[in-house]
N, C-alpha and C positions, 0 to 999 in steps of 0.2 A: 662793573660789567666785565664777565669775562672775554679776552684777546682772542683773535682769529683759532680756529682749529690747524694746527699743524700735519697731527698723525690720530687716526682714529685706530682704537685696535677695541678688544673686545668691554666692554662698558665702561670704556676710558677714551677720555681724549687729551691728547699733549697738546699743549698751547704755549703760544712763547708769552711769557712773564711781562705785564704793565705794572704801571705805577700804582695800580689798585690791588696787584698783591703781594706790596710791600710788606705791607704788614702779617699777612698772612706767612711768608718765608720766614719773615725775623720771632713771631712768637713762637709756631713750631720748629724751626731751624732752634731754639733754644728751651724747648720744652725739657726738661731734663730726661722723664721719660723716652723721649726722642734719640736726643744724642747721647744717650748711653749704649745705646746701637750704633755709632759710629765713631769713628775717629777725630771725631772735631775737639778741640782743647780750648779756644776760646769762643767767647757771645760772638750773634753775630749779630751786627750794627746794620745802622739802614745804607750806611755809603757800602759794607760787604754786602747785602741782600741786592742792592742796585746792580753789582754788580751781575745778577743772573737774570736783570731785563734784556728783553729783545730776543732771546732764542740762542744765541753763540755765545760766549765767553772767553776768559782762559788767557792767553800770553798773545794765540794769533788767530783765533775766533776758529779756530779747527775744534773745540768743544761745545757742545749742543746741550744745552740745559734748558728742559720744559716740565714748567706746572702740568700736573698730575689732575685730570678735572672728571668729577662723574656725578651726571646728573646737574650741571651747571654749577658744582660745587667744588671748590680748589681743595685735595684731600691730598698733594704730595706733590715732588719734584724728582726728576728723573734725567741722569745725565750722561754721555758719552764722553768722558774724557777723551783727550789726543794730545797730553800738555807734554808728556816725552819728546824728545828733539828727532826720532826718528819714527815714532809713531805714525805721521803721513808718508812716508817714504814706504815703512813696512806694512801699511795698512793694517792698523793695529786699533784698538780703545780698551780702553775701562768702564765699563757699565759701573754706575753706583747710583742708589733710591734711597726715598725716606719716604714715609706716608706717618700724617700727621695721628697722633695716639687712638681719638675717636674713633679713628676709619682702621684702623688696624684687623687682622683677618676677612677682611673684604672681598680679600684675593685682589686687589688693588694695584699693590708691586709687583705680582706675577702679570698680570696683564701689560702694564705699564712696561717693564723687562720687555717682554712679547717684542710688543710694538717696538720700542727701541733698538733691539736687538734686529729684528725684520727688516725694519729702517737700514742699519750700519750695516748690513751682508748683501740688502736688494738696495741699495738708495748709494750709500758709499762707496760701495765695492769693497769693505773689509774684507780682511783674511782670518781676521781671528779677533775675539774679542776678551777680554780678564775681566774678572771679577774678584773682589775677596771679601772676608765678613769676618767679623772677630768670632772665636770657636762659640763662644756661649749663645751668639744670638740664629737660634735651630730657625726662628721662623723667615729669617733671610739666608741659612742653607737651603731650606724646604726650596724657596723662590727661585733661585738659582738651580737647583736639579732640575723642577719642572720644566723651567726654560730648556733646559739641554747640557747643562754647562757641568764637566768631567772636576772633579777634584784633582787640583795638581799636585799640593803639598801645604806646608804649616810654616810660617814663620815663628819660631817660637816666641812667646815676649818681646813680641817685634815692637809692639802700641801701648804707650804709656795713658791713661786716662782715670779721671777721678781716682787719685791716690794707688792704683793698680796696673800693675804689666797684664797686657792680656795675649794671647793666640789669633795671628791673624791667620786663616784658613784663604789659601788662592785657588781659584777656577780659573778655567780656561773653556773656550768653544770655537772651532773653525767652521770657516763656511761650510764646506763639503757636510759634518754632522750634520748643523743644523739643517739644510737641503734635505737632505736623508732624511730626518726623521720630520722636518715639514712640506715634501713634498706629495 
């Protein structure tokens, strides 16, 4: 059964993570299809998946990681990092998503983004929020534009994964844009 509703946005609801979807984090958190889309290098175990119960996370629970639900169905995870040492000082984060293979073009992570993002500018008081994706994967740039978020620059050969260097591409978005263009 899925956990209280946290943040509704448009045909998504963020929910903080129970023990009921343990399993659901650990087989997509390691779908290879999945993580080929992100940066992760090793599986992830059930003591690493526990770790994204409850809603906060991280070194000092200033990181907010919530299941991804639509239609009472868990289809991804979605998170505001804060784990830089001055990221609560600067009012800063890192958006990063995954939405499990089946649900894929759903528009799913753009909604999910939405919300989250909405969240960390109205709810936190951010100033500014990052993002990055590795150059090859177009359908989490797409996700990231819609949101609002500007292209900064290229890390070249930054992210080693499955046998290859790849291009991490970085975004950025301030409050003030986002206002602007959803107000």
């Amino acid at each position: 059964m899925p956990g209280p509703v946290f943040l509704e946005g448009d045909g998504v609801a963020l929910c903080p993570a129970d023990q009921s979807d343990l399993n659901f984090l650990r087989t997509h958190e390691n779908d290879p299809r999945v993580r080929k889309t992100r940066t992760v290098r090793f599986p992830t175990s059930t003591d690493h998946a526990t770790t994204r119960l409850g809603g906060t996370m991280g070194r000092n629970e200033e990181t907010i990681g919530l299941v991804v639900r639509a239609d009472d169905e868990s289809v991804g995870f979605v998170y505001l990092l804060r784990e830089d040492p001055n990221a609560v000082d600067f009012r800063y984060a890192e958006l990063a998503y995954w939405i499990a293979y089946e649900h894929w073009d759903a528009g799913y992570a753009t909604a999910a983004a939405k919300t989250m993002v909405k969240y960390g500018f109205d709810e936190l008081g951010l100033h500014r929020i990052t993002a990055s994706t590795l150059a090859s994967n177009e359908s989490s740039k797409r996700v990231l534009e819609k949101v609002g978020f500007e292209r900064e620059g290229v890390a070249r050969e930054e992210v080693y994964t499955d046998g290859e260097w790849h291009d991490r591409i970085r975004y950025g978005l301030l409050v003030d844009e986002w206002r602007a263009d959803n107000s």
